[in-house]
C-alpha positions as CSV (number, residue, x, y, z in Angstrom):
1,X,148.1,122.9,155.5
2,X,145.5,121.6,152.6
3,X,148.1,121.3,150.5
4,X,150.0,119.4,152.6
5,X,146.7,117.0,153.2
6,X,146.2,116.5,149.8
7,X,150.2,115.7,149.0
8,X,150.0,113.0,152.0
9,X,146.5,111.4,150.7
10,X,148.1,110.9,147.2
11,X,151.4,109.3,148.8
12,X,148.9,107.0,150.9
13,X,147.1,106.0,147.6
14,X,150.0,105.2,145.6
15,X,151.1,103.2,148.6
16,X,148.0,101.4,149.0
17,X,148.3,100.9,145.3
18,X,151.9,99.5,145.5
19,X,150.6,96.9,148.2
20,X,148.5,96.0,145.8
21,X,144.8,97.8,146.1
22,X,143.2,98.6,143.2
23,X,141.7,102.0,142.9
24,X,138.6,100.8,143.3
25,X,138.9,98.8,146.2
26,X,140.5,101.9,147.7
27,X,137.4,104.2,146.7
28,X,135.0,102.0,148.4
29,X,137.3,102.2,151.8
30,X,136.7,105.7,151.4
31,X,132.9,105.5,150.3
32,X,133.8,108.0,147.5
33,X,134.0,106.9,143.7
34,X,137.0,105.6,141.6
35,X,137.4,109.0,139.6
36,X,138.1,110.7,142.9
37,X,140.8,108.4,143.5
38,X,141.9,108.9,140.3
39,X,141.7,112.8,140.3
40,X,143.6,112.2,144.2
41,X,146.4,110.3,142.4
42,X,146.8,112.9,139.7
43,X,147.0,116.1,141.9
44,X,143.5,117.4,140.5
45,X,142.1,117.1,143.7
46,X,142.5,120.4,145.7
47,X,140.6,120.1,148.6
48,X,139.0,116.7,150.3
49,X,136.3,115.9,152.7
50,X,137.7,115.6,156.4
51,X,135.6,112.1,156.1
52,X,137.1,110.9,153.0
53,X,140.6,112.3,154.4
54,X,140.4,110.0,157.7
55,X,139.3,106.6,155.8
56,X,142.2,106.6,153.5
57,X,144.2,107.5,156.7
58,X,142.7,104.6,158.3
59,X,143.1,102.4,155.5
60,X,146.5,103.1,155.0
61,X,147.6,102.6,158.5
62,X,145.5,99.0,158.4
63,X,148.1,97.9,155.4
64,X,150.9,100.1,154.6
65,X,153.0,100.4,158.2
């Protein structure tokens, strides 16, 4: 189940990066910092903060569908 909530955030970054978000402007959606976005996008990230989980949901759902 995790592992399946880290595999979806990372496909919601890279689609919110394809739309045209930079990494940054992503992070501060999710009031966390760039190198977590970038550790997200990389598959370093293991576990993530239910908080930090439902803004990038939010924010995806605001510009990617």
């Amino acid at each position: 189940m995790i592992e399946e909530t880290i595999i979806d955030l990372r496909e919601m970054v890279r689609n919110l990066r394809k739309v045209g978000f930079t990494e940054e402007a992503i992070a501060l959606a999710a009031n966390v910092s760039q190198p977590t976005i970038s550790r997200i996008l990389s598959g370093k990230v293991k576990t993530a903060k239910f908080e930090v989980a439902i803004k990038i949901k939010t924010f995806h759902m605001q510009y990617c569908q």
